[in-house]
N, CA, C and O atoms as CSV, one atom per row, in Angstrom:
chain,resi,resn,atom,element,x,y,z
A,1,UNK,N,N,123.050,111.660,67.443
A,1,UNK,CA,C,123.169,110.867,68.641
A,1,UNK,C,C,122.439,109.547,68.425
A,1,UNK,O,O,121.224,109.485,68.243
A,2,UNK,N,N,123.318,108.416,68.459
A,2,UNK,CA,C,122.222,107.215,67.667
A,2,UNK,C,C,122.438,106.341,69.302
A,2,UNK,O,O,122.997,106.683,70.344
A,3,UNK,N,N,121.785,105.246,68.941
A,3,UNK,CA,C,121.568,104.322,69.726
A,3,UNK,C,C,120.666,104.690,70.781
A,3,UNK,O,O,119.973,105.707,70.787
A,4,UNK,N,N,120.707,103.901,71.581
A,4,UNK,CA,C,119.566,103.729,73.296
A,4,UNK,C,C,118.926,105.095,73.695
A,4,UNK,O,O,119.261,106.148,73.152
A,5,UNK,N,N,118.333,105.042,74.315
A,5,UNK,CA,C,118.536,106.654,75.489
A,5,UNK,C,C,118.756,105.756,76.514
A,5,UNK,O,O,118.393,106.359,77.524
A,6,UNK,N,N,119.265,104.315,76.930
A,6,UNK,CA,C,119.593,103.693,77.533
A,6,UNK,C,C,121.283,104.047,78.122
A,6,UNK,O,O,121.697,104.026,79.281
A,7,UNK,N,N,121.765,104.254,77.288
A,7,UNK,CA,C,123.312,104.503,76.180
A,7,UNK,C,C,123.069,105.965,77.098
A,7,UNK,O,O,124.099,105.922,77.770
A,8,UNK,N,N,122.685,106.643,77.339
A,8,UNK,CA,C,122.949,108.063,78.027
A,8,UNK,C,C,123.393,107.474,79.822
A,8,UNK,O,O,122.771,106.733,80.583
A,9,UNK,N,N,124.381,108.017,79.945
A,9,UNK,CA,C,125.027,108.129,81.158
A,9,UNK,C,C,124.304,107.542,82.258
A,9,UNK,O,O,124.563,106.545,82.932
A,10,UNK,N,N,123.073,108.591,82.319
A,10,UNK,CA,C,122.433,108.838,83.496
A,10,UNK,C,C,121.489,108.043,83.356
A,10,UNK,O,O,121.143,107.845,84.521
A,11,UNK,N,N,120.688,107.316,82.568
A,11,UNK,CA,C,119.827,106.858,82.049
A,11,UNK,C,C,118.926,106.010,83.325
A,11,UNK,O,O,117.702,106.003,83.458
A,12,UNK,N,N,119.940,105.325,84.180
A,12,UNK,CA,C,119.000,104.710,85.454
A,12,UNK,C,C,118.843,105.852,86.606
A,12,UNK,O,O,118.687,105.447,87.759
A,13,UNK,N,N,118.870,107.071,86.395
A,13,UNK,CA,C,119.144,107.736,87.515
A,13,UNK,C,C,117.565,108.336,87.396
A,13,UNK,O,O,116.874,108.312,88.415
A,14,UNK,N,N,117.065,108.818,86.269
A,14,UNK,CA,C,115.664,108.931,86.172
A,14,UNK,C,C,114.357,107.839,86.436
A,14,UNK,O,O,113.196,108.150,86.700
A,15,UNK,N,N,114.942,106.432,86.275
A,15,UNK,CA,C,114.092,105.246,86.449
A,15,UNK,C,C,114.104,105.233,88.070
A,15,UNK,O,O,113.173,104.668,88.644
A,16,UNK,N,N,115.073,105.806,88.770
A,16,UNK,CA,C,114.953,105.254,90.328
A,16,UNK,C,C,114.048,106.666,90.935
A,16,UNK,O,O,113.261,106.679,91.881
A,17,UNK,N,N,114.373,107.574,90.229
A,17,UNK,CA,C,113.572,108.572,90.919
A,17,UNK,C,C,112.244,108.331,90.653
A,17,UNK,O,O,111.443,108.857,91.425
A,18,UNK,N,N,111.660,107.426,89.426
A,18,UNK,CA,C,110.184,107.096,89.585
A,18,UNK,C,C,109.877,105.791,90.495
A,18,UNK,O,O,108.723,105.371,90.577
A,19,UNK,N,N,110.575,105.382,90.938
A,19,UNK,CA,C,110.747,104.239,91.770
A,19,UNK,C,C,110.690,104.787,93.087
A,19,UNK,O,O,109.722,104.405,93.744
A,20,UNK,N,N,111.484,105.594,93.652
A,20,UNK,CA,C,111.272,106.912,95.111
A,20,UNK,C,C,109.907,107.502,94.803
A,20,UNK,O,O,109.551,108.021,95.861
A,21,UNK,N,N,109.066,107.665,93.986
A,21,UNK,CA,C,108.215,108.953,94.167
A,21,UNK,C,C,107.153,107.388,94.015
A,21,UNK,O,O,106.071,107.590,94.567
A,22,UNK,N,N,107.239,106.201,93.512
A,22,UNK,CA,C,106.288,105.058,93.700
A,22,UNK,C,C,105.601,104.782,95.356
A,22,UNK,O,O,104.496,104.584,95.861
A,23,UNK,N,N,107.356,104.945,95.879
A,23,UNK,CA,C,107.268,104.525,97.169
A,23,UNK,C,C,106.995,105.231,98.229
A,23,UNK,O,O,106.444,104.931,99.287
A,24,UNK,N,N,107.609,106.571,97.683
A,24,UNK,CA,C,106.603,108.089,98.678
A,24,UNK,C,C,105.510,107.834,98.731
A,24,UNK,O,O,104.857,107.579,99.742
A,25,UNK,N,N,105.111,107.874,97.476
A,25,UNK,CA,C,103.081,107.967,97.449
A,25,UNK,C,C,102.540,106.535,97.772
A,25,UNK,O,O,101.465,106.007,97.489
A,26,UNK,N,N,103.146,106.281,98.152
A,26,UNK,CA,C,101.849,104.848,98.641
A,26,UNK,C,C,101.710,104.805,100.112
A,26,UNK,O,O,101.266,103.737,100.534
A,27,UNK,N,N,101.941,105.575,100.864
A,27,UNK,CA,C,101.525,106.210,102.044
A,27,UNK,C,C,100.813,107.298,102.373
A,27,UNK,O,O,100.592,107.772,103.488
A,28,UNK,N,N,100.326,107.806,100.850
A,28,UNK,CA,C,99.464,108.638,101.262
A,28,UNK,C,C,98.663,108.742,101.041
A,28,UNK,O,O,98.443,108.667,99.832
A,29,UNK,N,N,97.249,109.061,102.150
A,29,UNK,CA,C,96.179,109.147,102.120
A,29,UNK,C,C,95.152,108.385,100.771
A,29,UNK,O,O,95.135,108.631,99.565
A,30,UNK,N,N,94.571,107.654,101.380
A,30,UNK,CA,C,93.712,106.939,100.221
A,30,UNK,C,C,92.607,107.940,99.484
A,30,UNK,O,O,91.797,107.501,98.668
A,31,UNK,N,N,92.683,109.518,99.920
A,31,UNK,CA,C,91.544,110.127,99.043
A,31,UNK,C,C,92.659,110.563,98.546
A,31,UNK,O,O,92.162,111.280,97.678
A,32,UNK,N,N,94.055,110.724,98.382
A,32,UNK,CA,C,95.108,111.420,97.305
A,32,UNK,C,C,95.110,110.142,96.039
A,32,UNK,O,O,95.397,110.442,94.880
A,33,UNK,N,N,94.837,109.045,96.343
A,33,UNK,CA,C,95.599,108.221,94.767
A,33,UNK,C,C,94.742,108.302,93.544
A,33,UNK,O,O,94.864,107.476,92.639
A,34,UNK,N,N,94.060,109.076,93.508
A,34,UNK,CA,C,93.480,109.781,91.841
A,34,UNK,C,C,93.982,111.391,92.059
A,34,UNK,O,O,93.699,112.214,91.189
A,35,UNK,N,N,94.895,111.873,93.514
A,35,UNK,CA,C,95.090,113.543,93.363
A,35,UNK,C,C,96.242,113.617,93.555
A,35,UNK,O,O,96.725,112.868,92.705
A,36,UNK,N,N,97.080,114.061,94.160
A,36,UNK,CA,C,98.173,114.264,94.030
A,36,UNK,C,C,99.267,112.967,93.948
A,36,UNK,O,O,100.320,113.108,93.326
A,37,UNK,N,N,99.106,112.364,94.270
A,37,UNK,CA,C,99.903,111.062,94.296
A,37,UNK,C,C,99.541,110.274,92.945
A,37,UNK,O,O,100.231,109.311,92.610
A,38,UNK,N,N,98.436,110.703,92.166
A,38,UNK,CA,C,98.675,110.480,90.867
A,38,UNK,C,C,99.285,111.664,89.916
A,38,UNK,O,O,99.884,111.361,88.885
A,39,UNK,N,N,99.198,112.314,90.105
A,39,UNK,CA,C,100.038,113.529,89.671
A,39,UNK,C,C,101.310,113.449,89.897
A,39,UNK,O,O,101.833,113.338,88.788
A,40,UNK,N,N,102.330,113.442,90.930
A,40,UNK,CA,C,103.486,112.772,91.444
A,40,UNK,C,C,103.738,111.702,90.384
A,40,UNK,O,O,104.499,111.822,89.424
A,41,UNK,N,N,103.116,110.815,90.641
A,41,UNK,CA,C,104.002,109.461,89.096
A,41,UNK,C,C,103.791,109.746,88.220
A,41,UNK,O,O,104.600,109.429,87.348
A,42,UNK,N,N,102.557,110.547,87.810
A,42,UNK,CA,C,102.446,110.571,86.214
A,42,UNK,C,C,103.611,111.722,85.923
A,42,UNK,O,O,104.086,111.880,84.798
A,43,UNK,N,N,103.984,112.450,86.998
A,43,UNK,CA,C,104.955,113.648,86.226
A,43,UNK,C,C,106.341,112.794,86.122
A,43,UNK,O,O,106.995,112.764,85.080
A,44,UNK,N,N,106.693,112.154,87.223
A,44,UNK,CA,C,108.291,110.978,87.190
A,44,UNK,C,C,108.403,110.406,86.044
A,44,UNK,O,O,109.330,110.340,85.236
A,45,UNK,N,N,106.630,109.718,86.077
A,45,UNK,CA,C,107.175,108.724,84.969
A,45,UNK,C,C,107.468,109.701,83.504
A,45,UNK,O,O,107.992,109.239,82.491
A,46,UNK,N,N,107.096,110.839,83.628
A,46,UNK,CA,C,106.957,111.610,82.031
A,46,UNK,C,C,108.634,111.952,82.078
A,46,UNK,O,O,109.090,112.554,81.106
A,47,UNK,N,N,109.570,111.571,83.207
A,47,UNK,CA,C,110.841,112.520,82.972
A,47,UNK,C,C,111.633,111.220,82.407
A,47,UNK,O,O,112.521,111.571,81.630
A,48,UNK,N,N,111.578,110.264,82.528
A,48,UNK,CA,C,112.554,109.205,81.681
A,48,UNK,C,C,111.902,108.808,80.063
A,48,UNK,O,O,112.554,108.491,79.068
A,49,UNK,N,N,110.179,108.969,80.220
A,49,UNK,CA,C,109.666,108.923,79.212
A,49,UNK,C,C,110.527,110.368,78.161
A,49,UNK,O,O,111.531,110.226,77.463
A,50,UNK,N,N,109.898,111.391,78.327
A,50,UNK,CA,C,110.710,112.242,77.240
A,50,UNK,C,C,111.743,112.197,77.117
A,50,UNK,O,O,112.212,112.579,76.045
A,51,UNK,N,N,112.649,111.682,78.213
A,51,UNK,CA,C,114.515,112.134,77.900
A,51,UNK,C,C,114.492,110.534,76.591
A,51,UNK,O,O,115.397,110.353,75.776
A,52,UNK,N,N,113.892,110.085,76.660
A,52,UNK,CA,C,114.011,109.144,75.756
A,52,UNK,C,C,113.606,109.088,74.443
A,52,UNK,O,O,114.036,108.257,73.643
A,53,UNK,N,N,112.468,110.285,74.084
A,53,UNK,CA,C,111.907,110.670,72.802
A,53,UNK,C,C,112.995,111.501,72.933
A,53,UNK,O,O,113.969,111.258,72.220
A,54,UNK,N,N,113.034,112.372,73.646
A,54,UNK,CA,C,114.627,113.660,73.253
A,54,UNK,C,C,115.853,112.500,72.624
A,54,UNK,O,O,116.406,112.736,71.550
A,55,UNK,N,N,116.148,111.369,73.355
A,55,UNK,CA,C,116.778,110.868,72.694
A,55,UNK,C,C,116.619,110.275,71.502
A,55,UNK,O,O,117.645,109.759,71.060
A,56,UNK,N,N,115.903,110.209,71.014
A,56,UNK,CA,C,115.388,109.899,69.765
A,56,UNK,C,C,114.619,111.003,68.705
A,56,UNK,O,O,113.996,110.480,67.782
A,57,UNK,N,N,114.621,112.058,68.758
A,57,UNK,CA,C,113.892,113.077,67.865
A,57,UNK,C,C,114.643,114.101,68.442
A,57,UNK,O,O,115.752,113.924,67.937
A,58,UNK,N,N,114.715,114.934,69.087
A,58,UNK,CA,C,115.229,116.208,69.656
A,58,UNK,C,C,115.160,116.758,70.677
A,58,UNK,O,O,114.832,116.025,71.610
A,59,UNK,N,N,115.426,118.311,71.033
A,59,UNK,CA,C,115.860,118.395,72.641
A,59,UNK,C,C,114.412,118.798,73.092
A,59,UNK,O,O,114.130,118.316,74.189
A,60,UNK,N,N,113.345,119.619,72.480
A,60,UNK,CA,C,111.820,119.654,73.202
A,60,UNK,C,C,111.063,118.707,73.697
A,60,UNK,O,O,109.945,118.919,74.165
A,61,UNK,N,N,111.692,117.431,73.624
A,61,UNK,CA,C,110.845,116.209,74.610
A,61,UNK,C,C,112.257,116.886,76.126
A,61,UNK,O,O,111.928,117.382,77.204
A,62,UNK,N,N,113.475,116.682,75.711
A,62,UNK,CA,C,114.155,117.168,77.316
A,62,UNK,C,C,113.731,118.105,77.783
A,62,UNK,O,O,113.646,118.227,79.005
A,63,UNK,N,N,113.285,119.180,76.797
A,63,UNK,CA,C,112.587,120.107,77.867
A,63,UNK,C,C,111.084,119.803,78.683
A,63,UNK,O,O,110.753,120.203,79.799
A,64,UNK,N,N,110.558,119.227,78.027
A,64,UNK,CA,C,109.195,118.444,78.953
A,64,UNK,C,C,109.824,117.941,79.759
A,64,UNK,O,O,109.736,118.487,80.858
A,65,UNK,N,N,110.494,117.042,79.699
A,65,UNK,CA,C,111.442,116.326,80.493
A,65,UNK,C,C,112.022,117.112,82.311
A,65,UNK,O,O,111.911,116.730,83.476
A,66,UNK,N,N,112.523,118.115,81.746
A,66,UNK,CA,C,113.112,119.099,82.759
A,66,UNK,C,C,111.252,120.002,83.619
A,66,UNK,O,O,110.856,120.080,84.782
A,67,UNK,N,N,110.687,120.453,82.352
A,67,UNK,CA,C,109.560,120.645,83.146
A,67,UNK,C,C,108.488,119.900,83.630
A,67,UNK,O,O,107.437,120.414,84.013
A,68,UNK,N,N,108.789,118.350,83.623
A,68,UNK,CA,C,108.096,117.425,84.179
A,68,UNK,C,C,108.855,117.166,85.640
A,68,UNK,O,O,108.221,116.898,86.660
A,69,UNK,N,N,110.288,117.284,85.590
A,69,UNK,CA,C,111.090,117.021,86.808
A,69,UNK,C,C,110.451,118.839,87.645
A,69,UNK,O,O,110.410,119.013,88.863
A,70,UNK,N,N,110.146,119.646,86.860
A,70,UNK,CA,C,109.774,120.663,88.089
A,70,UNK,C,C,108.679,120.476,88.630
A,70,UNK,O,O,108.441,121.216,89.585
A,71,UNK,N,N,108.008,119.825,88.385
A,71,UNK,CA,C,107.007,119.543,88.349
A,71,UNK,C,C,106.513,118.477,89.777
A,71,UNK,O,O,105.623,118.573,90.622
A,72,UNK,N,N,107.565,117.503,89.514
A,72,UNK,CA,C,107.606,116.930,90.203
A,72,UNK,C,C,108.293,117.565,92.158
A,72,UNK,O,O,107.623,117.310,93.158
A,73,UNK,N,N,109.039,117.994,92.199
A,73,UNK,CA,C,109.413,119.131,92.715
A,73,UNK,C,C,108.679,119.753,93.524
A,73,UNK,O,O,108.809,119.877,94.742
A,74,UNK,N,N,107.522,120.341,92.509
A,74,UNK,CA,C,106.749,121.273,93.235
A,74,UNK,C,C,105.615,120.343,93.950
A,74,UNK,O,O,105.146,120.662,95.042
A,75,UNK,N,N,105.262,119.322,93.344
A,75,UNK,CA,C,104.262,118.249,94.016
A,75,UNK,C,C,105.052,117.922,94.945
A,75,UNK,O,O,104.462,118.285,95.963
A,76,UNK,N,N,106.219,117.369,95.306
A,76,UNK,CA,C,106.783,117.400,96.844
A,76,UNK,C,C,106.666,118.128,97.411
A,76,UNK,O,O,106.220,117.555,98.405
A,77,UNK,N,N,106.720,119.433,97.722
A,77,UNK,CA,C,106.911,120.314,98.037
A,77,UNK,C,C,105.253,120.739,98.993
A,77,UNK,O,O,105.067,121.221,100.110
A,78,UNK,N,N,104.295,120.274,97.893
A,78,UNK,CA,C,102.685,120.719,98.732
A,78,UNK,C,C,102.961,119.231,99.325
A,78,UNK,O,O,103.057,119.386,100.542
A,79,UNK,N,N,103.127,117.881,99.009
A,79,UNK,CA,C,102.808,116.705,100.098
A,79,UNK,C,C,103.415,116.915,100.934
A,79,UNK,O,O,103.120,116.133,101.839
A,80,UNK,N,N,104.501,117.859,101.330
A,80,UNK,CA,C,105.385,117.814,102.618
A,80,UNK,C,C,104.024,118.923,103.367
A,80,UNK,O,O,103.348,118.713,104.374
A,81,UNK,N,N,103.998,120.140,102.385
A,81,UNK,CA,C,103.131,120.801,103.544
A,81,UNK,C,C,101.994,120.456,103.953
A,81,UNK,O,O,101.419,120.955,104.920
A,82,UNK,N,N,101.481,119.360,103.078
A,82,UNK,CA,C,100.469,118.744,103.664
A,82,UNK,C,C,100.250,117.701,104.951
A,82,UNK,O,O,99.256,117.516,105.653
A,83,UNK,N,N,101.289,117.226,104.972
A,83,UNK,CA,C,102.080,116.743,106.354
A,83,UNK,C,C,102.275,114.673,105.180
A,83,UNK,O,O,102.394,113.581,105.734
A,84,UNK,N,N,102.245,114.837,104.141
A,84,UNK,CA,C,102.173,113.151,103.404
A,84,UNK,C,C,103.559,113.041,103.140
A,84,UNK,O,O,103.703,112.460,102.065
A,85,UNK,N,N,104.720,113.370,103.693
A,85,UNK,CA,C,105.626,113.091,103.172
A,85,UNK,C,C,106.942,114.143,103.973
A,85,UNK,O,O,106.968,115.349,103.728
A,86,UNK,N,N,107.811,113.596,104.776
A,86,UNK,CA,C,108.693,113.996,105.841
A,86,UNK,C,C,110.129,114.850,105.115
A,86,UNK,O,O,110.862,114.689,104.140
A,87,UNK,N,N,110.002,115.737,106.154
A,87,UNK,CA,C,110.746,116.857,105.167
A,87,UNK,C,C,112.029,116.251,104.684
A,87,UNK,O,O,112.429,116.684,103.603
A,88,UNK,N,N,113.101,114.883,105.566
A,88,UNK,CA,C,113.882,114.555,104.844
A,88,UNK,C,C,114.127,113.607,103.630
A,88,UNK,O,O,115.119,113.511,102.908
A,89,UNK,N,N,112.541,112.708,103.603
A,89,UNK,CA,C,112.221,112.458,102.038
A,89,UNK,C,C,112.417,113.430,101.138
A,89,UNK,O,O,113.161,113.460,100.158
A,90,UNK,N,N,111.625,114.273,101.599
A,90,UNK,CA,C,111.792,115.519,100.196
A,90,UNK,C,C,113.009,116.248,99.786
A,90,UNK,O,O,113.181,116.792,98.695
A,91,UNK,N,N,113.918,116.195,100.875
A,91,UNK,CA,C,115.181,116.561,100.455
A,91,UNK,C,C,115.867,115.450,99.910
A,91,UNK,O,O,116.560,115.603,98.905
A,92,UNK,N,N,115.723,114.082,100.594
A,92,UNK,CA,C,116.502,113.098,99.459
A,92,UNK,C,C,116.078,112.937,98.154
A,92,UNK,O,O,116.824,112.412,97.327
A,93,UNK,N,N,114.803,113.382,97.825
A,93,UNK,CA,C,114.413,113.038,96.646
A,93,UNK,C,C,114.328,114.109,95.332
A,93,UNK,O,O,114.118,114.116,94.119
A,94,UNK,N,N,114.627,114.958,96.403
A,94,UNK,CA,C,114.589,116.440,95.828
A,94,UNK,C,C,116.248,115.964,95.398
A,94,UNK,O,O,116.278,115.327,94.345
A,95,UNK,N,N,117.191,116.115,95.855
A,95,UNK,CA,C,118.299,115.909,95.494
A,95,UNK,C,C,118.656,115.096,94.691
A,95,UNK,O,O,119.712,115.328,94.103
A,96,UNK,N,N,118.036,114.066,94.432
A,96,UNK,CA,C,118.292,112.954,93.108
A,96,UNK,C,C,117.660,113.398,92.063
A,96,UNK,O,O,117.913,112.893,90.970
A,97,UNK,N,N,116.500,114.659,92.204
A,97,UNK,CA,C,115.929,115.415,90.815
A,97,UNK,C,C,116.934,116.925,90.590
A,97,UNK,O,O,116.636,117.951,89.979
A,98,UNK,N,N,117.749,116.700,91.075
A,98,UNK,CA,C,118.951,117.829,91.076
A,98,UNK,C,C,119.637,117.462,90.431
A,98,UNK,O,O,119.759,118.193,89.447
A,99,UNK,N,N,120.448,116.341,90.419
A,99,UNK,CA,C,121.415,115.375,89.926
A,99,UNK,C,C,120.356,115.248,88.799
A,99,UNK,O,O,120.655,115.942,87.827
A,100,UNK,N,N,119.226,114.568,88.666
A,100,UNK,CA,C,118.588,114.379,87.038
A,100,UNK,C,C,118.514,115.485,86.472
A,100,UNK,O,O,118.828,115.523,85.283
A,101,UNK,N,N,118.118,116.605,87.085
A,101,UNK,CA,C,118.045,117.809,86.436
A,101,UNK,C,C,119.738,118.428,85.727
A,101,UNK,O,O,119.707,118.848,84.571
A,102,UNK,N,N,120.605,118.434,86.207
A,102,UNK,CA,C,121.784,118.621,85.906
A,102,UNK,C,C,122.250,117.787,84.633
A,102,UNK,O,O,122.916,118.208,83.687
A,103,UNK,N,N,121.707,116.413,84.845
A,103,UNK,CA,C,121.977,115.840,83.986
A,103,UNK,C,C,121.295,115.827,82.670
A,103,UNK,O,O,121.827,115.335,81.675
A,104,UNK,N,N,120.059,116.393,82.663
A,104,UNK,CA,C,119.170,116.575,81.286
A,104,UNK,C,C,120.071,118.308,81.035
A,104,UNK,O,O,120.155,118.635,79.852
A,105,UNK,N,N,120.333,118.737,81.478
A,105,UNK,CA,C,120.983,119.924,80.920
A,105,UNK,C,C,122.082,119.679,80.508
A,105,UNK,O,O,122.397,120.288,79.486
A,106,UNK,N,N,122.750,119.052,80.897
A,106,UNK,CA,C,123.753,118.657,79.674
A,106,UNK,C,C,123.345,117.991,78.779
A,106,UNK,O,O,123.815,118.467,77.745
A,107,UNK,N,N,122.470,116.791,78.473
A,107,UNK,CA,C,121.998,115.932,77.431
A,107,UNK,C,C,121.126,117.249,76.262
A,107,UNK,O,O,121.299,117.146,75.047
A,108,UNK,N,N,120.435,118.140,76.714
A,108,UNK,CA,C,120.126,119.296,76.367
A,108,UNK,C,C,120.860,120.245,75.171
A,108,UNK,O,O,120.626,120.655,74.034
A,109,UNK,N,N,121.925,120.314,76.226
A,109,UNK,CA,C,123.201,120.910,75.367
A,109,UNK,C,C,123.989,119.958,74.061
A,109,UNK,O,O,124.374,120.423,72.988
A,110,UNK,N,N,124.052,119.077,74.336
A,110,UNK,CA,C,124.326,117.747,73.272
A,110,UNK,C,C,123.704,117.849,72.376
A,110,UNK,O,O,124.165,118.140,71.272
A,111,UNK,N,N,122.634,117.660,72.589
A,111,UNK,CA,C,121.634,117.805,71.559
A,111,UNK,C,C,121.378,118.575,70.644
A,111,UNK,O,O,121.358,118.325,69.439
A,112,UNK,N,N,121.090,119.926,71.381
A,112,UNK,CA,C,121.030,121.207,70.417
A,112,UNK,C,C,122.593,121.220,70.102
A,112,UNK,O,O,122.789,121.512,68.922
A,113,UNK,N,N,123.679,120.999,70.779
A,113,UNK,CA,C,124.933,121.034,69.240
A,113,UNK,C,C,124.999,120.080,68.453
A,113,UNK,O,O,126.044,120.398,67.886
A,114,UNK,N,N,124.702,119.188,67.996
A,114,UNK,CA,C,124.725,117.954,67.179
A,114,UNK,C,C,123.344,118.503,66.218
A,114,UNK,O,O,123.359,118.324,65.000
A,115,UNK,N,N,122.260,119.129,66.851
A,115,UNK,CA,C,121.276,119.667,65.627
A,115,UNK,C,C,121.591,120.909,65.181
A,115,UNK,O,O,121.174,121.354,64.112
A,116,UNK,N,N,122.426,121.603,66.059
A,116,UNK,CA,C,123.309,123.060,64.759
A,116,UNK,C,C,124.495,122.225,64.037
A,116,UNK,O,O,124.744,122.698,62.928
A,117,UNK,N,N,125.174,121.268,64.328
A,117,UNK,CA,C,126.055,120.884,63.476
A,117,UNK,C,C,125.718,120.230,62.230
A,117,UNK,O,O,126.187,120.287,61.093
A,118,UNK,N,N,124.356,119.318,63.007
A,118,UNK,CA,C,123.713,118.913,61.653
A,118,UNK,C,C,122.664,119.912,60.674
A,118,UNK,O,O,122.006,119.498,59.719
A,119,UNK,N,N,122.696,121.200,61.138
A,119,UNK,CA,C,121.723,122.240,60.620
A,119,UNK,C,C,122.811,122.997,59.325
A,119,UNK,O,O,122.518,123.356,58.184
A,120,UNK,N,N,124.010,123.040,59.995
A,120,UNK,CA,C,124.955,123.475,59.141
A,120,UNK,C,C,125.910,123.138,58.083
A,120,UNK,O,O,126.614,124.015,57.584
């Protein structure tokens, strides 16, 4: 698989979801931005970061990738119950890590066949 991880389909669909989870967390609570609301970006930003080493070395950066998007997920999930973040944010944003998630599983699958084809 040569060129970009730019060159992958989906490629802006992971940059906007760190762009949504920028703009979630900056409403919350000024004792969260070293706690969860840094946790929140640092996991976003890790899901376009690895799909991009996956694109370039192999599919165990997509899987960080995929378990950085759960990740992210589950940190929505406590800011909603914490009351930092309104349950239909979390479903819109939850839903655009559905769509990314779907989409690293196929890039996933690409991958590992192009490294058994090239294994064989």
């Amino acid at each position: 698989m040569s060129g970009s991880y730019r060159d992958i389909r989906f490629g802006k669909r992971p940059l906007e979801l760190v762009v949504d989870i920028y703009s979630c967390t900056r409403s919350f609570p000024r004792e969260e931005v070293y706690g969860l609301a840094c946790q929140l970006r640092r996991a976003a930003v890790s899901v376009p970061g690895n799909i991009a080493a996956g694109k370039g070395r192999r599919t165990d950066s997509c899987y960080f990738a995929r378990g950085s998007l759960f990740e992210v997920e589950t940190q929505l999930t406590i800011a909603e119950l914490l009351g930092y973040v309104a349950q239909a944010e979390v479903q819109r944003i939850g839903n655009s890590a559905g769509e990314v998630a779907r989409m690293l599983n196929g890039l996933i699958k690409a991958i590992s066949s192009a490294e058994r084809k090239q294994a064989a």
